[in-house]
TIRODO-91080 format. One record per residue (C-alpha): x, y, z. Coordinates in pm, whole numbers, padded with zeros to 5 digits, always signed. Layout:
<atoms>
XYZ...
</atoms>
This chain:
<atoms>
-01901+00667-00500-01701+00964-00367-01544+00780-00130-01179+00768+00016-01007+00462-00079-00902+00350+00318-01281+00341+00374-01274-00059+00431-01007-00024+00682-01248+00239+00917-01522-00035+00829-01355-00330+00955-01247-00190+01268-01589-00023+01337-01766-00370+01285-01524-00620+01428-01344-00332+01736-01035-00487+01699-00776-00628+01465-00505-00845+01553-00225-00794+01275-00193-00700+00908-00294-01036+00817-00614-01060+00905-00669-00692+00783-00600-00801+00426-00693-01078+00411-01106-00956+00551-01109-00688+00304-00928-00913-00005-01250-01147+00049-01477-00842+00081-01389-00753-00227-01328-01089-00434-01611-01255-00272-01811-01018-00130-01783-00780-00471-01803-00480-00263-01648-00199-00401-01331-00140-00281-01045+00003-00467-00776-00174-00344-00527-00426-00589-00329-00694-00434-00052-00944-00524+00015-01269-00436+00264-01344-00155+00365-01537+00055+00142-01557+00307-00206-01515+00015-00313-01160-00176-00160-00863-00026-00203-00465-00124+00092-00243-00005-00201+00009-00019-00418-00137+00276-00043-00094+00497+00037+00255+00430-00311+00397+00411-00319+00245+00781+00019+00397+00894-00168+00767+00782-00501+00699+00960-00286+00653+01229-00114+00940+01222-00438+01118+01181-00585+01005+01474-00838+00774+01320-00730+00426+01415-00465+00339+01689-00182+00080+01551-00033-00087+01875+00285-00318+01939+00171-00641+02085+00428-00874+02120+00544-00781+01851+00226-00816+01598+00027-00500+01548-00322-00442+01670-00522-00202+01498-00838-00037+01717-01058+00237+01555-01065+00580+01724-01368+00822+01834-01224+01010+01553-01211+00702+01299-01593+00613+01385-01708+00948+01326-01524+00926+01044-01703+00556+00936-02072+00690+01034-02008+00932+00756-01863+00667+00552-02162+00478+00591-02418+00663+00434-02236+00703+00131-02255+00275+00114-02548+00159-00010-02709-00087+00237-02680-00409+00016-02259-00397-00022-02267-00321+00370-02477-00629+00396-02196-00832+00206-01909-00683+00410-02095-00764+00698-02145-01152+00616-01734-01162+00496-01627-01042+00834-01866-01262+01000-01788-01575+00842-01384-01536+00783-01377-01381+01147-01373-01719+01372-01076-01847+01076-00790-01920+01238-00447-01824+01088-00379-02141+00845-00729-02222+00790-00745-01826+00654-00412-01803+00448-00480-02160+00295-00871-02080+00202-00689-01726+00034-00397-01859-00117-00494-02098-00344-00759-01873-00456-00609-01597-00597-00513-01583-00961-00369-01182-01109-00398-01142-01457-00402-00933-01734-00654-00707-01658-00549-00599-01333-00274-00491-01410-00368-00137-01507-00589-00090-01150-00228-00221-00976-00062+00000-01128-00274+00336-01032-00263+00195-00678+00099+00174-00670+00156+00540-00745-00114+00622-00505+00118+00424-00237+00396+00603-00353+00279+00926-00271+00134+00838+00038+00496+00709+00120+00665+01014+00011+00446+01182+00228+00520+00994+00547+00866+01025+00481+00881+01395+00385+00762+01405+00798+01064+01276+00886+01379+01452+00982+01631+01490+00741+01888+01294+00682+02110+01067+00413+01854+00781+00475+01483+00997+00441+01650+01157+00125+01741+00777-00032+01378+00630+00089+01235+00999-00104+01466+00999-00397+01380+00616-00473+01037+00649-00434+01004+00909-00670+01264+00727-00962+00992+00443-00909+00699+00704-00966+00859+00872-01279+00953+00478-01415+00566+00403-01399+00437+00705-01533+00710+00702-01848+00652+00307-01915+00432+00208-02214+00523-00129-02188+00265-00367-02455+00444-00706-02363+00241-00820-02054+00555-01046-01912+00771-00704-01930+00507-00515-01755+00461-00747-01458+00821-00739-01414+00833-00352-01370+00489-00397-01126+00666-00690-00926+00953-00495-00895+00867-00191-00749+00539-00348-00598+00849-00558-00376+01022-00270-00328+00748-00041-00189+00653-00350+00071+00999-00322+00234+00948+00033+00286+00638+00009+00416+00807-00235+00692+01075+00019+00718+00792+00286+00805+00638-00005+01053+00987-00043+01170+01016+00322+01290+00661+00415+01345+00737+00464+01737+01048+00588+01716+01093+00793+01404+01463+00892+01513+01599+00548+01433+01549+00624+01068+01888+00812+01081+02038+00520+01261+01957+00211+01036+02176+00034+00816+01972+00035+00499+02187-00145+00280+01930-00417+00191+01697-00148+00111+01928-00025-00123+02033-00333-00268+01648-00355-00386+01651-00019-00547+01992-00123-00754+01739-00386-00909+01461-00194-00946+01713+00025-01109+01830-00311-01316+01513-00378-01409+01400+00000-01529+01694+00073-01743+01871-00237-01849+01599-00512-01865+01294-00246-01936+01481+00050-02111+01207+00326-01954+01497+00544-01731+01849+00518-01683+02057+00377-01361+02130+00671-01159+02510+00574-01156+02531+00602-01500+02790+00827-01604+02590+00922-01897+02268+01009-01722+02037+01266-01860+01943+01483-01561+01616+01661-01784+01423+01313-01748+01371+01381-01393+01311+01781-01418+00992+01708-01709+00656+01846-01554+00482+01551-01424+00131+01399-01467-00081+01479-01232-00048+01274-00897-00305+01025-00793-00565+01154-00527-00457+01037-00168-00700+00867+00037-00642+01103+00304-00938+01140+00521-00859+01515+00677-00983+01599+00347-01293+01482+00287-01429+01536+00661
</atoms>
Protein backbone atom coordinates (compact mmCIF):
# COMPACT_ATOMS: atom_id res chain seq x y z
CA UNK A 1 0.00 0.00 0.00
CA UNK A 2 1.28 3.51 -0.80
CA UNK A 3 0.78 4.64 2.36
CA UNK A 4 2.75 7.00 4.81
CA UNK A 5 4.13 5.16 7.62
CA UNK A 6 2.38 7.63 10.62
CA UNK A 7 -0.94 6.48 9.08
CA UNK A 8 -1.91 4.46 12.45
CA UNK A 9 -1.26 7.45 14.50
CA UNK A 10 -4.10 9.73 12.26
CA UNK A 11 -6.18 6.38 12.70
CA UNK A 12 -6.14 6.11 16.30
CA UNK A 13 -6.93 9.54 17.02
CA UNK A 14 -9.73 9.70 14.36
CA UNK A 15 -11.40 6.53 15.97
CA UNK A 16 -10.79 6.94 19.66
CA UNK A 17 -10.73 11.53 19.56
CA UNK A 18 -8.35 11.54 22.10
CA UNK A 19 -5.17 10.09 23.49
CA UNK A 20 -3.95 10.44 26.84
CA UNK A 21 -0.01 9.92 26.65
CA UNK A 22 2.60 8.09 24.59
CA UNK A 23 1.78 5.02 26.33
CA UNK A 24 -1.30 4.23 25.32
CA UNK A 25 -0.37 5.41 21.71
CA UNK A 26 2.11 2.56 21.43
CA UNK A 27 1.00 0.40 23.07
CA UNK A 28 -2.86 0.49 20.71
CA UNK A 29 -0.94 0.41 17.59
CA UNK A 30 1.93 -2.38 18.96
CA UNK A 31 -1.32 -4.70 19.43
CA UNK A 32 -2.76 -3.51 16.10
CA UNK A 33 -0.07 -4.75 14.58
CA UNK A 34 1.06 -7.98 16.63
CA UNK A 35 -2.41 -8.99 17.22
CA UNK A 36 -4.42 -7.35 14.99
CA UNK A 37 -1.75 -8.15 11.89
CA UNK A 38 -2.63 -4.96 10.32
CA UNK A 39 -0.11 -3.60 8.33
CA UNK A 40 1.76 -1.16 9.89
CA UNK A 41 5.36 -0.46 9.40
CA UNK A 42 6.43 0.38 12.58
CA UNK A 43 9.41 -1.87 14.73
CA UNK A 44 9.56 -1.66 18.40
CA UNK A 45 11.84 -2.72 21.30
CA UNK A 46 11.27 -3.83 24.50
CA UNK A 47 11.41 -1.37 27.44
CA UNK A 48 10.62 -0.70 30.27
CA UNK A 49 7.33 0.05 30.38
CA UNK A 50 6.42 -3.08 27.18
CA UNK A 51 7.34 -2.66 23.13
CA UNK A 52 8.15 0.79 22.19
CA UNK A 53 9.09 2.37 18.50
CA UNK A 54 11.08 5.69 18.69
CA UNK A 55 9.30 5.98 15.26
CA UNK A 56 5.59 6.27 16.55
CA UNK A 57 7.27 9.53 18.94
CA UNK A 58 8.90 11.51 16.34
CA UNK A 59 6.54 10.87 13.49
CA UNK A 60 4.00 12.48 16.14
CA UNK A 61 6.23 15.50 17.05
CA UNK A 62 6.08 16.25 12.83
CA UNK A 63 2.29 15.75 12.47
CA UNK A 64 2.28 18.18 14.96
CA UNK A 65 4.17 20.55 13.55
CA UNK A 66 2.19 20.08 10.44
CA UNK A 67 -0.91 20.84 11.80
CA UNK A 68 -2.37 17.38 11.74
CA UNK A 69 -2.69 16.34 15.34
CA UNK A 70 -2.41 18.74 18.41
CA UNK A 71 0.19 17.32 21.22
CA UNK A 72 -0.87 19.12 24.56
CA UNK A 73 0.84 19.40 28.15
CA UNK A 74 -1.48 18.00 30.70
CA UNK A 75 -0.08 17.83 33.88
CA UNK A 76 2.59 16.99 32.62
CA UNK A 77 1.56 13.79 30.33
CA UNK A 78 0.84 14.59 26.72
CA UNK A 79 -2.52 14.41 25.08
CA UNK A 80 -2.65 13.90 21.55
CA UNK A 81 -6.14 15.18 19.64
CA UNK A 82 -6.43 14.86 15.80
CA UNK A 83 -6.89 18.09 13.80
CA UNK A 84 -9.51 19.13 10.90
CA UNK A 85 -6.38 18.90 8.99
CA UNK A 86 -5.29 15.33 10.41
CA UNK A 87 -8.95 13.88 9.61
CA UNK A 88 -8.92 15.06 6.21
CA UNK A 89 -5.83 13.71 6.12
CA UNK A 90 -7.22 10.00 7.68
CA UNK A 91 -10.46 10.05 5.26
CA UNK A 92 -7.89 9.86 2.56
CA UNK A 93 -5.99 7.40 4.48
CA UNK A 94 -8.89 5.35 4.66
CA UNK A 95 -9.63 4.39 1.34
CA UNK A 96 -6.33 3.26 0.68
CA UNK A 97 -7.11 0.46 3.83
CA UNK A 98 -8.87 -2.25 2.81
CA UNK A 99 -12.03 -2.68 4.95
CA UNK A 100 -11.04 -6.05 6.68
CA UNK A 101 -7.50 -4.58 8.46
CA UNK A 102 -9.77 -1.45 9.44
CA UNK A 103 -12.10 -3.97 10.91
CA UNK A 104 -9.12 -5.41 13.06
CA UNK A 105 -7.84 -1.97 14.13
CA UNK A 106 -11.15 -1.20 15.04
CA UNK A 107 -11.72 -4.33 17.46
CA UNK A 108 -7.80 -3.60 19.04
CA UNK A 109 -8.78 -0.12 20.00
CA UNK A 110 -12.02 -1.26 21.23
CA UNK A 111 -11.00 -3.95 23.39
CA UNK A 112 -7.43 -2.53 24.80
CA UNK A 113 -9.28 0.95 25.12
CA UNK A 114 -11.17 0.46 28.67
CA UNK A 115 -7.30 -1.19 29.89
CA UNK A 116 -6.16 0.60 32.50
CA UNK A 117 -2.41 1.50 32.80
CA UNK A 118 -0.97 -1.84 34.59
CA UNK A 119 -3.52 -4.09 33.30
CA UNK A 120 -2.15 -2.68 29.60
CA UNK A 121 1.73 -2.66 30.19
CA UNK A 122 1.49 -6.15 31.99
CA UNK A 123 -0.88 -7.83 29.12
CA UNK A 124 2.16 -6.13 26.56
CA UNK A 125 5.12 -6.83 28.39
CA UNK A 126 5.31 -10.23 28.84
CA UNK A 127 4.29 -10.68 25.36
CA UNK A 128 6.78 -9.38 23.37
CA UNK A 129 9.73 -11.43 22.24
CA UNK A 130 12.44 -9.45 19.22
CA UNK A 131 14.36 -11.72 17.35
CA UNK A 132 16.35 -12.37 14.58
CA UNK A 133 14.31 -11.45 11.92
CA UNK A 134 13.38 -8.15 12.92
CA UNK A 135 16.18 -6.94 13.10
CA UNK A 136 16.63 -5.83 9.51
CA UNK A 137 12.84 -3.95 9.54
CA UNK A 138 14.41 -2.12 13.00
CA UNK A 139 17.00 -1.17 11.47
CA UNK A 140 15.35 0.69 8.24
CA UNK A 141 13.07 2.32 10.83
CA UNK A 142 15.82 3.67 12.77
CA UNK A 143 17.36 5.60 9.91
CA UNK A 144 13.95 6.70 8.95
CA UNK A 145 13.82 8.25 12.70
CA UNK A 146 16.99 9.63 12.18
CA UNK A 147 16.15 11.71 9.45
CA UNK A 148 13.02 12.73 10.69
CA UNK A 149 15.13 13.94 13.78
CA UNK A 150 17.63 15.70 11.78
CA UNK A 151 14.91 17.36 10.31
CA UNK A 152 13.27 18.71 13.42
CA UNK A 153 16.42 19.80 14.59
CA UNK A 154 17.75 21.45 11.41
CA UNK A 155 14.37 23.89 12.45
CA UNK A 156 15.98 24.90 15.26
CA UNK A 157 18.17 27.86 15.81
CA UNK A 158 21.66 27.42 15.74
CA UNK A 159 23.69 26.83 18.27
CA UNK A 160 26.63 24.46 20.00
CA UNK A 161 23.77 22.14 21.23
CA UNK A 162 21.44 21.77 17.62
CA UNK A 163 24.91 21.22 15.89
CA UNK A 164 25.91 18.18 18.65
CA UNK A 165 22.09 16.70 18.52
CA UNK A 166 22.76 17.05 14.18
CA UNK A 167 26.32 15.94 14.10
CA UNK A 168 25.44 12.75 16.34
CA UNK A 169 22.58 11.87 14.59
CA UNK A 170 24.17 11.69 11.45
CA UNK A 171 27.65 9.59 12.92
CA UNK A 172 24.71 7.17 14.02
CA UNK A 173 23.21 7.21 10.36
CA UNK A 174 26.62 6.70 8.55
CA UNK A 175 27.49 3.73 11.49
CA UNK A 176 24.23 1.87 10.27
CA UNK A 177 24.55 2.28 6.77
CA UNK A 178 28.56 1.15 6.82
CA UNK A 179 27.83 -1.93 9.33
CA UNK A 180 27.72 -5.47 7.81
CA UNK A 181 27.69 -6.98 10.97
CA UNK A 182 26.86 -11.29 10.47
CA UNK A 183 27.13 -12.01 14.33
CA UNK A 184 23.49 -11.37 15.50
CA UNK A 185 24.71 -10.53 19.35
CA UNK A 186 27.10 -7.73 17.67
CA UNK A 187 24.31 -6.40 15.64
CA UNK A 188 21.78 -5.95 18.44
CA UNK A 189 24.34 -4.19 20.29
CA UNK A 190 24.84 -1.48 17.53
CA UNK A 191 20.61 -1.42 17.22
CA UNK A 192 20.30 -1.13 21.16
CA UNK A 193 22.70 1.40 21.16
CA UNK A 194 21.68 3.91 18.99
CA UNK A 195 17.93 2.72 19.24
CA UNK A 196 18.67 4.18 23.27
CA UNK A 197 20.24 6.95 22.07
CA UNK A 198 17.66 8.22 19.54
CA UNK A 199 14.83 7.77 22.54
CA UNK A 200 16.61 10.42 24.66
CA UNK A 201 16.52 12.74 21.87
CA UNK A 202 13.27 12.27 21.09
CA UNK A 203 12.52 13.35 24.93
CA UNK A 204 14.90 16.13 24.36
CA UNK A 205 12.63 17.24 21.28
CA UNK A 206 9.44 16.58 23.80
CA UNK A 207 11.41 18.52 26.26
CA UNK A 208 11.55 21.69 24.07
CA UNK A 209 8.60 21.24 21.85
CA UNK A 210 6.94 24.55 23.45
CA UNK A 211 9.72 26.37 23.91
CA UNK A 212 12.28 25.64 21.25
CA UNK A 213 14.69 28.45 22.72
CA UNK A 214 15.64 26.34 25.71
CA UNK A 215 17.57 24.09 23.39
CA UNK A 216 20.47 26.65 23.63
CA UNK A 217 20.06 26.70 27.35
CA UNK A 218 20.24 22.95 28.43
CA UNK A 219 22.96 21.22 29.96
CA UNK A 220 23.26 18.23 27.67
CA UNK A 221 25.95 16.47 29.21
CA UNK A 222 23.99 13.19 29.71
CA UNK A 223 23.11 13.37 26.17
CA UNK A 224 26.54 13.41 25.38
CA UNK A 225 27.69 10.94 27.69
CA UNK A 226 25.34 8.48 25.51
CA UNK A 227 26.90 9.44 22.26
CA UNK A 228 30.63 8.71 23.87
CA UNK A 229 29.12 5.05 24.06
CA UNK A 230 27.50 4.87 21.07
CA UNK A 231 30.83 6.06 19.93
CA UNK A 232 32.40 3.05 22.25
CA UNK A 233 30.36 0.76 20.86
CA UNK A 234 30.84 1.79 16.89
CA UNK A 235 34.55 1.92 16.87
CA UNK A 236 36.03 -0.01 19.69
CA UNK A 237 33.52 -2.86 20.44
CA UNK A 238 32.02 -2.93 16.62
CA UNK A 239 35.04 -1.60 14.51
CA UNK A 240 32.44 0.08 11.70
CA UNK A 241 33.75 4.09 12.33
CA UNK A 242 36.18 5.64 14.42
CA UNK A 243 35.63 7.82 17.83
CA UNK A 244 35.50 11.29 16.73
CA UNK A 245 38.30 12.21 19.33
CA UNK A 246 40.57 10.09 17.81
CA UNK A 247 43.60 11.76 16.90
CA UNK A 248 43.95 9.52 13.99
CA UNK A 249 40.54 10.00 12.48
CA UNK A 250 40.00 9.71 8.81
CA UNK A 251 37.85 12.73 7.90
CA UNK A 252 36.92 10.99 4.03
CA UNK A 253 34.60 8.35 5.94
CA UNK A 254 32.18 11.01 6.62
CA UNK A 255 32.56 13.05 3.12
CA UNK A 256 31.68 9.34 0.96
CA UNK A 257 28.36 9.94 -1.10
CA UNK A 258 25.71 8.36 0.88
CA UNK A 259 22.96 5.76 0.19
CA UNK A 260 20.03 7.03 -0.49
CA UNK A 261 17.93 8.22 2.62
CA UNK A 262 14.87 6.42 3.74
CA UNK A 263 11.46 8.02 2.56
CA UNK A 264 9.96 10.21 5.46
CA UNK A 265 6.54 9.63 6.44
CA UNK A 266 5.81 13.13 5.98
CA UNK A 267 2.26 13.70 5.15
CA UNK A 268 2.59 17.36 3.27
CA UNK A 269 3.73 15.12 0.67
CA UNK A 270 1.46 12.78 -0.16
CA UNK A 271 -1.74 15.15 0.29
Amino acid sequence: MDLPRCWPILYSLQKMGEIQGHFYLQKYIYLAKVEGKVPIEYEFMKEDYGPYSTGIKSDAFLLHQEGFIEMLDVDGKWVFRITDKGRDAAQKILMKISKADITKFDRILDKFSSYSFYKLKNYVYKGHIRDEKTNKRLKRQILIDIMDLITIFRNQESSNNSLFVRGSLDYCALALKKEELTDSVKKDLLLTSIYSYLKDVVELNELILEKPELLSELNLRDLREKFIYVQDVTSRELKILPNLDDDDIDLELFLEDEDEEPASPILTSTF
